[in-house]
C-alpha positions, 0 to 999 in steps of 0.5 A: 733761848732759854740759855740766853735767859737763865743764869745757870750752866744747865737750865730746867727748861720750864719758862713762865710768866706769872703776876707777883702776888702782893700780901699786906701785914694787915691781912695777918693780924688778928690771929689767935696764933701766928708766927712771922720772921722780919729780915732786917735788910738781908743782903745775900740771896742765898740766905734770904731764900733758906730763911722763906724756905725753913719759914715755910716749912716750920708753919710760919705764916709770913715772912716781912722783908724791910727795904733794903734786903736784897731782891724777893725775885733774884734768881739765886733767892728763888732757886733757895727756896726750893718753891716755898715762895709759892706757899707763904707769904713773903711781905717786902719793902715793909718799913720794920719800925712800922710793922713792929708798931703794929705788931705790938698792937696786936700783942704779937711779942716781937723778939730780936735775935741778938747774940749779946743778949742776956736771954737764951732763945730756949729761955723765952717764956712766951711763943704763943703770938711772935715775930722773930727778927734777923739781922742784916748778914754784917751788922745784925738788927739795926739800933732803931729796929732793936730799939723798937723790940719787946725782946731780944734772944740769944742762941747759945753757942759754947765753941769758939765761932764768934757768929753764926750765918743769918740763914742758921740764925733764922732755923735756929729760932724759927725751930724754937718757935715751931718746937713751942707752937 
């Protein structure tokens, strides 16, 4: 039976059944110091589970996902995080426009990670209250997200690679984040 059910060659043996916990963007605001990573319509499972992974273990306090990334709770995504979805709070089907707006109400810095910015992310002065935002995996932030942002960022990269894999991208910056806090 539990080959029947699992999607891998060898499964763990273990089967559960739990209730999703659902957690709310208000719930988060109000904080002296919070940090928070928005997934602009992550596709790949495999990067959306590394994100919530390193989130977890850089101390963030929440990761928002916008509608249109991929399932919170596709197999490959909760095998990525290694058990981090049980000890942060992921957020999903948020509208980022919205959730941006109200960021900004609380004075949380809202900085997009952009490789054609003018700012290195080592540069950025504040940290204090902030949310990173990363890119869909092909077209990075959207036009109407990166227009909503306070800031954008980039990660200086001195080879020649053109980009670098959205799960790097995130640790990348979250490591910043954590490194300031």
């Amino acid at each position: 039976l539990l080959r029947e059910l699992s999607d891998t060659v060898t499964p763990q043996g273990v089967l559960a059944v739990i209730r999703k916990p659902t957690y709310s963007l208000e719930g988060l605001l109000g904080k002296s110091k919070i940090g928070l990573i928005l997934l602009d319509e992550i596709k790949d499972p495999g990067n959306m589970g590394t994100i919530i992974r390193t989130a977890d273990a850089c101390g963030l306090n929440a990761v928002v996902l916008s509608k249109g990334c991929v399932d919170l709770y596709n197999a490959k995504t909760i095998r990525s995080t290694m058990g981090s979805l049980f000890h942060i709070p992921v957020i999903t089907g948020m509208d980022l426009i919205q959730a941006i707006n109200e960021l900004h109400q609380d004075d949380i810095v809202t900085i997009g990670a952009d490789p054609h910015a003018k700012v290195d992310c080592f540069d950025i002065e504040t940290m204090g209250k902030v949310a990173i935002v990363i890119g869909n995996e092909a077209h990075g932030i959207s036009k109407q997200v990166k227009d909503s942002l306070r800031s954008s960022a980039k990660i200086p990269m001195p080879g020649k690679a053109e980009s670098l894999n959205a799960g790097i991208a995130a640790a990348l910056m979250m490591y910043e984040f954590f490194i300031r806090r």
